[in-house]
N, C-alpha and C positions, 0 to 999 in steps of 0.2 A: 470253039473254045472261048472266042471271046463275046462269044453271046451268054452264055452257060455262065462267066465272070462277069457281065452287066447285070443278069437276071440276080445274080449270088448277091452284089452290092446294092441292089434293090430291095433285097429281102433283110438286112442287115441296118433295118430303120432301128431310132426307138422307141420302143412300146409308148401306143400313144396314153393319155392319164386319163385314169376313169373318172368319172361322170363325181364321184365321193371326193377323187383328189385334188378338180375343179373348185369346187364347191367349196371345201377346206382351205384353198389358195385364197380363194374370194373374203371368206370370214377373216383368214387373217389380216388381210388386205384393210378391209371394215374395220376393222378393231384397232388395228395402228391409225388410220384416218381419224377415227372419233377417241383417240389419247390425245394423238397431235391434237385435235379442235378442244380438247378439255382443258389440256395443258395449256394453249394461248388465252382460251376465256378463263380460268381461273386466275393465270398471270397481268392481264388486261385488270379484271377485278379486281387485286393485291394493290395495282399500280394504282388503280384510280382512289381506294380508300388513302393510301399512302400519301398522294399529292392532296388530296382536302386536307386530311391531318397534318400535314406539312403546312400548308397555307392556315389553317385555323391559328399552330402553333405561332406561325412567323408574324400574322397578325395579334396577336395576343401580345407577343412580344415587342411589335411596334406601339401598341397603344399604352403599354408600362413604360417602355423607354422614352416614351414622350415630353420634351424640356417644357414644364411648367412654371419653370422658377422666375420667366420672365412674367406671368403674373402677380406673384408677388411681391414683385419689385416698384407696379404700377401703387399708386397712394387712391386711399378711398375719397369720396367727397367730401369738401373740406363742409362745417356749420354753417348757417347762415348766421353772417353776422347780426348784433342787436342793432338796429338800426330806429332812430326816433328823429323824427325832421324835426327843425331847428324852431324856436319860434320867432315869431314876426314880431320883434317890438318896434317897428318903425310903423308908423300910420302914415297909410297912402293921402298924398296931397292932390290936391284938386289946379288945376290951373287956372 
């Protein structure tokens, strides 16, 4: 009898999956792998245009906000004065 109930729980496996149900398992397997790798390279390429257009904008916006006013402040060259040397009415003496 209790051979008869080993042999019984022996045959009481379950059906192993065919060769189609393998194979079906696998594809969907594949197919969630290559979402997931789509979805982090599409999201990588979002983020990388994102940060350039960030940084273009943030730069753009430093080179407007830039204090120039202390250029204006400085004064341009002044003319050259008229300048005419004097003349010499004293006559050099001889010793």
């Amino acid at each position: 009898m209790l051979f008869a109930t080993a042999l019984f729980a022996a045959c009481e496996r379950k059906p192993s999956k065919t060769k189609e149900q393998v194979m079906q398992e696998r594809l969907v397997e594949r197919l969630e792998r290559w979402k997931t790798d789509m979805s982090k390279k599409c999201r990588k390429e979002i983020e990388t245009k994102a940060i350039a257009l960030t940084d273009s904008i943030i730069i753009v916006q430093a080179k407007q906000n830039r204090d120039t006013s202390i250029h204006s402040l400085i004064p341009g060259r002044p003319t050259r004065p008229d300048y005419k040397p004097p003349t010499d009415s004293v006559k050099v003496s001889r010793f």
